[in-house]
C-alpha atoms as an extended CHARMM CRD file, in Angstrom:
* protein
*
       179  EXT
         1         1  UNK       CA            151.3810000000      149.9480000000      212.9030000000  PROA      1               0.0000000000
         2         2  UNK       CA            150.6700000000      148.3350000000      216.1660000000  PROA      2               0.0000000000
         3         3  UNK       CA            148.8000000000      150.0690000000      219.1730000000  PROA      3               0.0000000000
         4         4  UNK       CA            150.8440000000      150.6900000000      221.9420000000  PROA      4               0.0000000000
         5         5  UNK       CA            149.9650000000      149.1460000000      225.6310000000  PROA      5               0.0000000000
         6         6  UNK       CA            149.0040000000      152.8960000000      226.5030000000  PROA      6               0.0000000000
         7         7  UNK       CA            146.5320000000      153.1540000000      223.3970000000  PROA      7               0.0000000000
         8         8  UNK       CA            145.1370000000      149.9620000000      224.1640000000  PROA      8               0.0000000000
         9         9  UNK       CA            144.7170000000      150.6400000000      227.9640000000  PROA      9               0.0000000000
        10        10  UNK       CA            143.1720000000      154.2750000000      227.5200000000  PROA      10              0.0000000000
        11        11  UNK       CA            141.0120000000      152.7610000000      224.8020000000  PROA      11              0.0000000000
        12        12  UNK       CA            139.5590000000      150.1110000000      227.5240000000  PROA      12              0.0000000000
        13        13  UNK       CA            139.8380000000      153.1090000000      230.3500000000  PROA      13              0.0000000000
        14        14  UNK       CA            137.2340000000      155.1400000000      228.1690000000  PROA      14              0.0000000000
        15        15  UNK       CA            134.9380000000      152.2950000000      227.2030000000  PROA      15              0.0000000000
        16        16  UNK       CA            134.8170000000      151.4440000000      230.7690000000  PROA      16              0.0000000000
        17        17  UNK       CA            134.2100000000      154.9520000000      231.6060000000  PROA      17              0.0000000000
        18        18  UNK       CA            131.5350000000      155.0550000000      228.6920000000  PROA      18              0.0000000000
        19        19  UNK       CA            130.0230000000      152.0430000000      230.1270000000  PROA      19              0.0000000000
        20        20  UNK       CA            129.2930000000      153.1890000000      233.9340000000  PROA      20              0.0000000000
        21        21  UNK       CA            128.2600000000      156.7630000000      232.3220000000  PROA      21              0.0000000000
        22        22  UNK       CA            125.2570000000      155.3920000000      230.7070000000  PROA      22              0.0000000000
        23        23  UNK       CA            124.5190000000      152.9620000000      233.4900000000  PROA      23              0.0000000000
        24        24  UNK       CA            124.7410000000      155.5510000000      235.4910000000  PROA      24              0.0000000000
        25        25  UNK       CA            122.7210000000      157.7160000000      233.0150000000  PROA      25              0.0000000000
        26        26  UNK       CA            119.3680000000      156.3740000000      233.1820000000  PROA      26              0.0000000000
        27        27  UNK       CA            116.3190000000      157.3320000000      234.9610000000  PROA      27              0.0000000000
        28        28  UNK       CA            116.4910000000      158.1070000000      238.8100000000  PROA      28              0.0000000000
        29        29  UNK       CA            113.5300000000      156.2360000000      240.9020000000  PROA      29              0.0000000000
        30        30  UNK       CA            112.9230000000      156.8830000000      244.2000000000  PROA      30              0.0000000000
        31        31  UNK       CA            110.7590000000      154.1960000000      245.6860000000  PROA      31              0.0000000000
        32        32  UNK       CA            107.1270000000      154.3530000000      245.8710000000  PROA      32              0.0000000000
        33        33  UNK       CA            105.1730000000      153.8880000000      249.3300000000  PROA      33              0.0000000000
        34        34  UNK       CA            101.7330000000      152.5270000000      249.1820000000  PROA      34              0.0000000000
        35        35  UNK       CA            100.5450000000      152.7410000000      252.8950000000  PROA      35              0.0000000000
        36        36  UNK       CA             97.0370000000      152.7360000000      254.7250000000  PROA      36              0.0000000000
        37        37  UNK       CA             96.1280000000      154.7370000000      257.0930000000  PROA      37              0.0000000000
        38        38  UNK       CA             92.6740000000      154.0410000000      259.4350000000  PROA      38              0.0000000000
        39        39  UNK       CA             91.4160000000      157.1130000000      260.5780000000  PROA      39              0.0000000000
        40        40  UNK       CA             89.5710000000      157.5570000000      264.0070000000  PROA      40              0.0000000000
        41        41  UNK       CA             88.1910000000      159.8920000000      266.4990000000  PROA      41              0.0000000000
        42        42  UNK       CA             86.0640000000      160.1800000000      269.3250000000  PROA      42              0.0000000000
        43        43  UNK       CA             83.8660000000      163.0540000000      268.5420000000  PROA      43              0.0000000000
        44        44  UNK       CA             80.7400000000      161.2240000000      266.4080000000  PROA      44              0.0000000000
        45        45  UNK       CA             80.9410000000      161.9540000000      262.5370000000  PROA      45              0.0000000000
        46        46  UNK       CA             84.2420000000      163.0530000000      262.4600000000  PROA      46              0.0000000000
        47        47  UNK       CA             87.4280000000      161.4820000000      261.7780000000  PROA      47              0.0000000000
        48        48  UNK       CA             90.9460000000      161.7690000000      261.8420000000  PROA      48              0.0000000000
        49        49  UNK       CA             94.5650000000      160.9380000000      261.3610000000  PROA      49              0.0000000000
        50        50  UNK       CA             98.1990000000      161.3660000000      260.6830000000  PROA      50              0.0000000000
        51        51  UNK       CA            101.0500000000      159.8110000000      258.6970000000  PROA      51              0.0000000000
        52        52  UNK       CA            104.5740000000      159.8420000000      257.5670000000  PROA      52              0.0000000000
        53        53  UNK       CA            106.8830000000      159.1000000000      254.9850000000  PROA      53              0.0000000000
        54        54  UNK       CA            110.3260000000      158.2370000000      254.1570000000  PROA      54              0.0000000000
        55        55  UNK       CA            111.9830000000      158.0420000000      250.9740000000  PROA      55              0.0000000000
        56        56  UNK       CA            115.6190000000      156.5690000000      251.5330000000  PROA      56              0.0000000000
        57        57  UNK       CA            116.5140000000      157.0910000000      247.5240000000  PROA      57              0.0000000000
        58        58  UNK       CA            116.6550000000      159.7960000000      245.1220000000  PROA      58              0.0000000000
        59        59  UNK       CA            114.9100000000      160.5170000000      242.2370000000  PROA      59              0.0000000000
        60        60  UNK       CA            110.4930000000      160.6890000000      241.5160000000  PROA      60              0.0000000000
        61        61  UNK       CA            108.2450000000      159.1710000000      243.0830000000  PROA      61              0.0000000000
        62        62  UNK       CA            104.6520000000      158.8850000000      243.4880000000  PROA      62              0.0000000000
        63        63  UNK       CA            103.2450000000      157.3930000000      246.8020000000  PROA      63              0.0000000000
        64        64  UNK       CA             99.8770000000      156.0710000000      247.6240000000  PROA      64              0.0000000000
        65        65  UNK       CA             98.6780000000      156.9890000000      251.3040000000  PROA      65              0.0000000000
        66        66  UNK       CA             94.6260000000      154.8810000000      251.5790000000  PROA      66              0.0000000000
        67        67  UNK       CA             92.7160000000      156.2950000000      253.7990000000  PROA      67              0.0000000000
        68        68  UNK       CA             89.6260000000      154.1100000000      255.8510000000  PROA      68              0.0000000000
        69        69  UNK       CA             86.7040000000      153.9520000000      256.6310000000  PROA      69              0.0000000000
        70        70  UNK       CA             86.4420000000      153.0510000000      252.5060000000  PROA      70              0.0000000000
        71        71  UNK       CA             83.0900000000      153.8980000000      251.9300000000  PROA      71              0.0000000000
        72        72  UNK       CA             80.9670000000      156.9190000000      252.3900000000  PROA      72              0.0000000000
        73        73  UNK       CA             80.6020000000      160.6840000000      251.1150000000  PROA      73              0.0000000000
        74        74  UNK       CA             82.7200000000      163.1660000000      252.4950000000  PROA      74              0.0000000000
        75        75  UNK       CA             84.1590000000      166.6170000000      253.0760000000  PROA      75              0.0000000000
        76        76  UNK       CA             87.6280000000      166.2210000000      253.4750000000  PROA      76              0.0000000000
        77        77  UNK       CA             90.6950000000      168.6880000000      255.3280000000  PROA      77              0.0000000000
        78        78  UNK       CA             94.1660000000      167.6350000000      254.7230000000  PROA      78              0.0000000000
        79        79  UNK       CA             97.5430000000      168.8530000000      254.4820000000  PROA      79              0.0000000000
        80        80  UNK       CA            101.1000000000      167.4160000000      253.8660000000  PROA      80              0.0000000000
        81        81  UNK       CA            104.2720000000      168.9840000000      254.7370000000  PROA      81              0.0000000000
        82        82  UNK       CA            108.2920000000      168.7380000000      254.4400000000  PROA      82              0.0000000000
        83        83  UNK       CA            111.2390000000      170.7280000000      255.3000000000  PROA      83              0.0000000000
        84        84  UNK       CA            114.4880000000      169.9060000000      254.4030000000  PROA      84              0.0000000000
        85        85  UNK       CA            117.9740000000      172.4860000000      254.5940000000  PROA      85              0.0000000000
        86        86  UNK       CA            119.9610000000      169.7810000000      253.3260000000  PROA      86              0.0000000000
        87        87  UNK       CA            120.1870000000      167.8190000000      249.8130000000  PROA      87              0.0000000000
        88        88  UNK       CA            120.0440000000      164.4630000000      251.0040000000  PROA      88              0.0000000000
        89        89  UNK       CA            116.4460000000      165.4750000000      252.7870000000  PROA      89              0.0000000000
        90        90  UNK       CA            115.1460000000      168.0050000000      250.3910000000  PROA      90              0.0000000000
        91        91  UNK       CA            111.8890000000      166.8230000000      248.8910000000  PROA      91              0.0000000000
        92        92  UNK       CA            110.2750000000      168.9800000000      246.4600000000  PROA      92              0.0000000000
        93        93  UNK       CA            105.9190000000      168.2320000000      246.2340000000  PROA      93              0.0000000000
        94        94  UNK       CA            104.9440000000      168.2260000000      242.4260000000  PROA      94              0.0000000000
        95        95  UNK       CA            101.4940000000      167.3310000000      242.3430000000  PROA      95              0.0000000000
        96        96  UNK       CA             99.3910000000      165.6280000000      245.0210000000  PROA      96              0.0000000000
        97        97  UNK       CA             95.4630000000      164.6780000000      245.3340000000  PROA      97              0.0000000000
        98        98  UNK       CA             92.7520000000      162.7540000000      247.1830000000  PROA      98              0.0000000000
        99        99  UNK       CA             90.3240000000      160.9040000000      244.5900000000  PROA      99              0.0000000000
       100       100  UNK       CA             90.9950000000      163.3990000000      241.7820000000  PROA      100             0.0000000000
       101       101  UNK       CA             90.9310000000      166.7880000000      243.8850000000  PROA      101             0.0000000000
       102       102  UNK       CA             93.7280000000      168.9560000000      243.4200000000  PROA      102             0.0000000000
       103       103  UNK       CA             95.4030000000      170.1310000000      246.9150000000  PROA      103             0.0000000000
       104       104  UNK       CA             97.3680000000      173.7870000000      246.6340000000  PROA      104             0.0000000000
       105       105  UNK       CA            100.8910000000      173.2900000000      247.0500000000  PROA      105             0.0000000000
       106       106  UNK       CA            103.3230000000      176.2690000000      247.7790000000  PROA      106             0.0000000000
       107       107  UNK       CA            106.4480000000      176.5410000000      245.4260000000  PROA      107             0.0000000000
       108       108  UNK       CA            109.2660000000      174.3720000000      246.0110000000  PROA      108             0.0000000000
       109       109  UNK       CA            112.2840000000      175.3330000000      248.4160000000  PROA      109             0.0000000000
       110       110  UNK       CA            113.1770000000      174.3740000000      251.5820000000  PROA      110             0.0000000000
       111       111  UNK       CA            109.7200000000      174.9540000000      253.3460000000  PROA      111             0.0000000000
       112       112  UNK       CA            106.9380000000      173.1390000000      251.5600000000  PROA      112             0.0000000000
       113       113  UNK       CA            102.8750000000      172.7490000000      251.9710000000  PROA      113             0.0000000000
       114       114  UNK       CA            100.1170000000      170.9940000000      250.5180000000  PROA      114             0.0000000000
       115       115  UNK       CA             96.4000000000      172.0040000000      251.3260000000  PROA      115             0.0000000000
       116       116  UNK       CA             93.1720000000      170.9130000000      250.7030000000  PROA      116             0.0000000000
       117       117  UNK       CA             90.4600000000      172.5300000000      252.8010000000  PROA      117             0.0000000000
       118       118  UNK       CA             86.7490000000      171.3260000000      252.6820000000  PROA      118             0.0000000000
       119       119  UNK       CA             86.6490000000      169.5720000000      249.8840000000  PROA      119             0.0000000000
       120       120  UNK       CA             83.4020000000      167.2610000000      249.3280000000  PROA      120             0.0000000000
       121       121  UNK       CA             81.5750000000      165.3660000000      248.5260000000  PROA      121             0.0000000000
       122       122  UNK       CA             84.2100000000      162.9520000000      247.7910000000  PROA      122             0.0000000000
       123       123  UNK       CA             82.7130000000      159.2750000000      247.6560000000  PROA      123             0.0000000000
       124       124  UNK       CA             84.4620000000      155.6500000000      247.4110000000  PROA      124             0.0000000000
       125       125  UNK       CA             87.7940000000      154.6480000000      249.0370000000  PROA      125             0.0000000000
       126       126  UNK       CA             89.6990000000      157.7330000000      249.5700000000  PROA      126             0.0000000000
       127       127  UNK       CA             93.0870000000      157.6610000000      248.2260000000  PROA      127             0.0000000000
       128       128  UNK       CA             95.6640000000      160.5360000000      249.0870000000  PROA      128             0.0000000000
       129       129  UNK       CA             98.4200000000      160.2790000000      245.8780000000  PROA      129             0.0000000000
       130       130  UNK       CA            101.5860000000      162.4170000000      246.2330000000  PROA      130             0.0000000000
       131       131  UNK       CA            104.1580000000      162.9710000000      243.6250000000  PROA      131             0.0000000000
       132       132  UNK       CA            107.5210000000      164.7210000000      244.0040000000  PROA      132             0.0000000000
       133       133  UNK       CA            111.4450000000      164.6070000000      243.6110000000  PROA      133             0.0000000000
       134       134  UNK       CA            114.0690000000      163.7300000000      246.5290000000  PROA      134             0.0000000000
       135       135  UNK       CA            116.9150000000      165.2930000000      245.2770000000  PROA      135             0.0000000000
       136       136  UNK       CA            119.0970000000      163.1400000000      248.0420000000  PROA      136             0.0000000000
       137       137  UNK       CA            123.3090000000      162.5430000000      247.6920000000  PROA      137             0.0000000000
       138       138  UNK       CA            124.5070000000      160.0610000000      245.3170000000  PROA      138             0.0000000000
       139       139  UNK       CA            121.4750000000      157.9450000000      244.5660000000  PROA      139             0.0000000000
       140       140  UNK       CA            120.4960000000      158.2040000000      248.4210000000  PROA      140             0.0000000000
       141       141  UNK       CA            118.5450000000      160.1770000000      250.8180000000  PROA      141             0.0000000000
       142       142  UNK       CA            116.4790000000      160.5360000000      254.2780000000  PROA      142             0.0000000000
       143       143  UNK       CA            113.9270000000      162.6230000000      252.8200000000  PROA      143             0.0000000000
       144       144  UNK       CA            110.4430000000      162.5510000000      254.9690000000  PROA      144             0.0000000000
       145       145  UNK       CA            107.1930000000      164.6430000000      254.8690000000  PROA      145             0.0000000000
       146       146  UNK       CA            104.1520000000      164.1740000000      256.8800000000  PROA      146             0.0000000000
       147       147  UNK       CA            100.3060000000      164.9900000000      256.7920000000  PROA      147             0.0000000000
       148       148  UNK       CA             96.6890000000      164.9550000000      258.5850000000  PROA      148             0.0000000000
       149       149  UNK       CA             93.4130000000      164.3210000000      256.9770000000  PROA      149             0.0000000000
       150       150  UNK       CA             89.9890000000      164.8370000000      258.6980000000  PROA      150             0.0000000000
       151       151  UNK       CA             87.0120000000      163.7570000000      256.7940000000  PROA      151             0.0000000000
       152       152  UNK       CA             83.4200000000      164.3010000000      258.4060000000  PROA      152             0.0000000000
       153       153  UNK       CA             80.1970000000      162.3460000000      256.5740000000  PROA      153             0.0000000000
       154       154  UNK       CA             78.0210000000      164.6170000000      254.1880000000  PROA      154             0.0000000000
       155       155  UNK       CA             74.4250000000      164.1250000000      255.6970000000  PROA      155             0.0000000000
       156       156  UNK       CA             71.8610000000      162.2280000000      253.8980000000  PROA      156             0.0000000000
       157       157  UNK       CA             69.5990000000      164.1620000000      251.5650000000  PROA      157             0.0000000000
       158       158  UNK       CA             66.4970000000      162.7490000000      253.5820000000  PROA      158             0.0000000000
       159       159  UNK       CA             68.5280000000      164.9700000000      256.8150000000  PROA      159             0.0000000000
       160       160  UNK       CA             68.1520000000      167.8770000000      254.7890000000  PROA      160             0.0000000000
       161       161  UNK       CA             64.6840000000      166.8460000000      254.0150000000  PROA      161             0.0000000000
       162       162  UNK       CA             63.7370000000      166.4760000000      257.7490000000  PROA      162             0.0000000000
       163       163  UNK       CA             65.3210000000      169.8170000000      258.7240000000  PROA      163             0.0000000000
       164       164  UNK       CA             63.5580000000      171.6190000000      256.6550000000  PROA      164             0.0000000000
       165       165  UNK       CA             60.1490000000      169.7590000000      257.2620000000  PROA      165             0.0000000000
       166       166  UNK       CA             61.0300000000      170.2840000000      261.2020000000  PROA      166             0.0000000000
       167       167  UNK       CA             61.5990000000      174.2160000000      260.5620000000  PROA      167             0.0000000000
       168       168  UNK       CA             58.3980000000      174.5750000000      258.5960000000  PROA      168             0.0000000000
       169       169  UNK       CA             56.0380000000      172.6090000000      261.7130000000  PROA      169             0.0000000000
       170       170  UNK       CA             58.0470000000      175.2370000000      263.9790000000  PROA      170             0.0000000000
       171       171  UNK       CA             57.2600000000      178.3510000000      261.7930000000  PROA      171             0.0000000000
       172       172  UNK       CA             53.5670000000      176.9100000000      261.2720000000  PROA      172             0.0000000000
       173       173  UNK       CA             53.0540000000      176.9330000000      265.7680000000  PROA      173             0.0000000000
       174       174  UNK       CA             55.0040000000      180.0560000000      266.2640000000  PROA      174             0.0000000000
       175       175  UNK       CA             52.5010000000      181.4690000000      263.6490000000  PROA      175             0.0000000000
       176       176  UNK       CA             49.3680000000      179.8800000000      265.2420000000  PROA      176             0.0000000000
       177       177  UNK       CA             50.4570000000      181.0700000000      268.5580000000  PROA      177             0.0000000000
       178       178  UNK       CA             50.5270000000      184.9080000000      267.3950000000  PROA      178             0.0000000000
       179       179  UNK       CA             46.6620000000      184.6310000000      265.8860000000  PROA      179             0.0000000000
């Protein structure tokens, strides 16, 4: 018995269909941003900055925001931040960190916020890592968040050491000055 043209045709329809289904099946990647960000300030010791992100595809991603001066002990303050109604700029936060240390990030939804709040010493190029999912339309998306970091130096131990010697010589003359 021969196939019919119709046979034949659906036949090719659902390998076709079969085909773009599992090319269309396969992991979703957003893209990955590594960017560096100097931060500044005028007040001495302390410094700060800001910086965005856009993701323009759906899917995970983990970005890599570097962070200078890249050297140094530090407390560190930072936060990141997205809000997005829509699903072509919803980004959900699923982990993020700076060298290691854990920020607090609230549950996902439309509204979402990473912390981490004086933090230290953290030593070595500081590196703020994000991972998360832009859930986007279609493969695409204008999903963005945003963040700060402040960093101020942890003082020397020989600081400590001269505070303390410094309190002790004024203890020692207010005590002299009472006998």
């Amino acid at each position: 018995m021969k196939p019919s043209m119709q046979h034949l045709a659906g036949r090719s329809l659902r390998r076709a269909a079969l085909a773009i289904a599992l090319l269309a099946g396969g992991a979703v990647q957003a893209d990955d941003i590594v960017t560096n960000v100097n931060l500044g300030g005028d007040v001495p010791g302390v410094l700060s900055g800001g910086f965005g992100v856009t993701h323009l595809e759906s899917g995970a991603f983990e970005d890599r925001i570097h962070l200078s001066p890249t050297s140094g002990s530090w407390f560190v303050d930072s936060s990141i931040i997205t809000v997005g109604l829509q699903p072509a700029t919803n980004l959900d936060f699923t982990a993020a960190d700076i060298n290691g240390y854990a920020m607090t990030l609230t549950a996902p939804g439309i509204f979402e916020y990473g912390s981490l709040i004086g933090q230290g010493p953290i030593t070595g190029p500081l590196v703020l890592t994000v991972h998360g999912n832009v859930q986007g339309i279609g493969g695409v998306a204008s999903a963005s968040y945003g963040g700060t970091v402040n960093i101020s130096p942890i003082p020397e131990p020989s600081t400590g050491a001269m505070l303390l010697a410094g309190m002790g010589l004024v203890a020692y003359i207010s005590r002299r000055r009472r006998n």
